[in-house]
matplotlib code that plots the C-alpha trace (Angstrom):
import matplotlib.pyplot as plt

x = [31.8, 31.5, 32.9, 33.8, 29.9, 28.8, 26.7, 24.2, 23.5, 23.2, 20.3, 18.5, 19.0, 17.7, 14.7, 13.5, 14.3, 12.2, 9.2, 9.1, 9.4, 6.3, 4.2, 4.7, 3.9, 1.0, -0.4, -0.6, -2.5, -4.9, -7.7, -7.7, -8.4, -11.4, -11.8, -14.6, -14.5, -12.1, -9.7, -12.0, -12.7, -9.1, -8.8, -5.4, -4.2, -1.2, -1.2, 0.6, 0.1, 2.8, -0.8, -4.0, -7.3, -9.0, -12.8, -16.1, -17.7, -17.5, -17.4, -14.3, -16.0, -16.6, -15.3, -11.6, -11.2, -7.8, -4.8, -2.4, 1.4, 2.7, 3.1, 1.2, -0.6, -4.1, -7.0, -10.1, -13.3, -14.4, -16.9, -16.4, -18.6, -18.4, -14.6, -13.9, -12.8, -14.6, -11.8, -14.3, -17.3, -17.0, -14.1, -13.2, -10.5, -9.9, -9.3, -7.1, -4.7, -4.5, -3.3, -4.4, -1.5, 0.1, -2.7, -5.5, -8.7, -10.1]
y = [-4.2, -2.4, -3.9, -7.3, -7.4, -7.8, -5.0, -7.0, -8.6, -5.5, -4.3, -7.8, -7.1, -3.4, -4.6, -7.4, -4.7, -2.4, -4.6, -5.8, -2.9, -1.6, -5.0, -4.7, -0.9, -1.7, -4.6, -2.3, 0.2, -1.9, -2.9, 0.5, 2.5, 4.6, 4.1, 6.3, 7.6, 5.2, 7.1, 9.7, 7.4, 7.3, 4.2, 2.8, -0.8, -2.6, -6.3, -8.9, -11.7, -12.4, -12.1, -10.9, -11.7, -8.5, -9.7, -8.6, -9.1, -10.4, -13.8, -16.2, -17.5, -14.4, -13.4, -11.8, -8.6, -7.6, -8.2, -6.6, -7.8, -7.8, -4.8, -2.8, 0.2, 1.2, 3.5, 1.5, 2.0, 1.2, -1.6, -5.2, -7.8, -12.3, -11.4, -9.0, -5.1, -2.9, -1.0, 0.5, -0.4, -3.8, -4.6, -6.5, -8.1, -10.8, -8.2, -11.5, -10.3, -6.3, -4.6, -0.9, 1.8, 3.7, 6.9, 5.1, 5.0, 1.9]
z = [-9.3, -5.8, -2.9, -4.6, -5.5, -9.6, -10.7, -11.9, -8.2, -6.4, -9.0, -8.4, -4.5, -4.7, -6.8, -4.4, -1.4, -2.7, -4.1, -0.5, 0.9, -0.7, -0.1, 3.2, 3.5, 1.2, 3.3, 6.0, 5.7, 3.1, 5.3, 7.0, 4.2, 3.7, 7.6, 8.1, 11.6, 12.6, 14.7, 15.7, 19.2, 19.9, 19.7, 17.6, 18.2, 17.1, 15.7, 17.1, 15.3, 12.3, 9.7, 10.5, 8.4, 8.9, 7.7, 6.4, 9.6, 13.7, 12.7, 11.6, 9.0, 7.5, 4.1, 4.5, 3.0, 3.9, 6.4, 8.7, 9.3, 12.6, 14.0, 11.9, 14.0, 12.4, 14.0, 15.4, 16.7, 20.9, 19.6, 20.4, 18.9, 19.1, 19.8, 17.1, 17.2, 14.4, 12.7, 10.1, 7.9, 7.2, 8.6, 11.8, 13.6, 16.2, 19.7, 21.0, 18.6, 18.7, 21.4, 22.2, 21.7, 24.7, 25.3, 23.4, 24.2, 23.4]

ax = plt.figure().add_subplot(projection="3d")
ax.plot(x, y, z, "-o")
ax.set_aspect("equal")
plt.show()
């Protein structure tokens, strides 16, 4: 026991800690991989919605290929399309919900 604490709870703690821990880094930086020119604009927003669908194209009802969690920073690119910020090939975001980073260039 260590402070009072069985042994066998504070493995089940540091377990879920660090499975979440990595889902959340993970979920980050997902749809920004293989950003091809992405941050070479300047541009880098942070989200500030608590989930965002990051999707296949300008469109809502487009096919969602990843997500960001609340503020999550990611580089971006300067275009703006129906509503949506390109943040690399095939991969768009609602603008209403990213905010440009202090210095960028969006």
């Amino acid at each position: 026991m260590f402070l009072g604490i069985p042994k066998r709870a504070l493995i089940i703690v540091a377990i879920l800690a660090g499975v979440g821990l990595i889902y959340v880094m993970g979920t980050d930086k997902r749809p920004s991989e293989g950003a091809t020119g992405g941050g070479s604009s300047g541009c880098r927003v942070t989200v500030t919605a608590d989930v965002l669908n990051v999707r296949a194209a300008p469109d809502p009802r487009a096919e969602i290929v990843g997500k960001f969690n609340q503020n999550a920073e990611t580089a971006a690119q300067v275009e703006v399309q129906n509503g949506f910020r390109k943040i690399a090939d095939n991969k768009w975001a609602k603008t209403e919900y990213l905010k440009p980073v202090n210095g960028a260039t969006c």
